[in-house]
C-alpha positions as MATLAB code, in Angstrom:
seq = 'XXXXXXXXXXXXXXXXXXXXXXXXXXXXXXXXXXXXXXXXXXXXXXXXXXXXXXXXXX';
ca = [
       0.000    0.000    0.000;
       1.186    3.560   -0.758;
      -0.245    7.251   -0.255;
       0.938   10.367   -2.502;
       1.061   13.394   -0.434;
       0.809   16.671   -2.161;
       2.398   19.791   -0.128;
       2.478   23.042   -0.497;
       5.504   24.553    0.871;
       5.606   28.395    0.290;
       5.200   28.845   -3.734;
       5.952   24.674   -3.917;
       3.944   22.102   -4.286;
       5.843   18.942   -3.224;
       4.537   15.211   -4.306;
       5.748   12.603   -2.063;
       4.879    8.786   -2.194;
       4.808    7.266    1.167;
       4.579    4.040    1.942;
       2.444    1.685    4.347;
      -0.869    3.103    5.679;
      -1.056    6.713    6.084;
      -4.514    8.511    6.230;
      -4.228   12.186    5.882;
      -7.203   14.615    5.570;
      -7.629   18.000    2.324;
      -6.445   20.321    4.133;
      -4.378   19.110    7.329;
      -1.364   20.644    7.780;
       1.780   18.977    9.192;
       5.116   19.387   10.084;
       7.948   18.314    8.065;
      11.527   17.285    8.194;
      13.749   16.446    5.770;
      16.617   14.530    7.135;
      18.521   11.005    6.248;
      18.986    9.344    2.841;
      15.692    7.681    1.749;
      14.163   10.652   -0.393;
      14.857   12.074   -3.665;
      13.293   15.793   -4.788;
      13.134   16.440   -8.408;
      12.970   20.064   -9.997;
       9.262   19.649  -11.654;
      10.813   22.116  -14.850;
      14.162   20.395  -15.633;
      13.713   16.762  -14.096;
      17.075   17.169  -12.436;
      18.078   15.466   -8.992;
      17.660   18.556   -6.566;
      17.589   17.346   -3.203;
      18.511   13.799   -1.313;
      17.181   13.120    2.091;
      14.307   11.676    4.043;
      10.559   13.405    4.599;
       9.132   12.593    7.913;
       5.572   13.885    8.294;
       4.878   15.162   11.964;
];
């Protein structure tokens, strides 16, 4: 099982694919972290690698 998360950070809208059983709500907003090695962030214009790390959702 996996849940895309949609963000808006400032001006950025991040997509994240999470996986195992997460149930969030339109709307909620959360806390985030980006820390470790399991995540990689993509510019959505060029395709390019932008970021490495880990999202954790608080």
């Amino acid at each position: 099982m996996k849940t895309t998360v949609r963000a808006t950070v400032g001006n950025y809208i991040l997509t994240s694919v999470m996986f195992g059983g997460v149930v969030y709500s339109l709307g909620d907003k959360k806390k985030v972290n980006f820390k470790g090695d399991e995540a990689i962030l993509f510019s959505r214009s060029t395709g390019k690698i932008i970021g490495l790390g880990k999202l954790r959702i608080r």
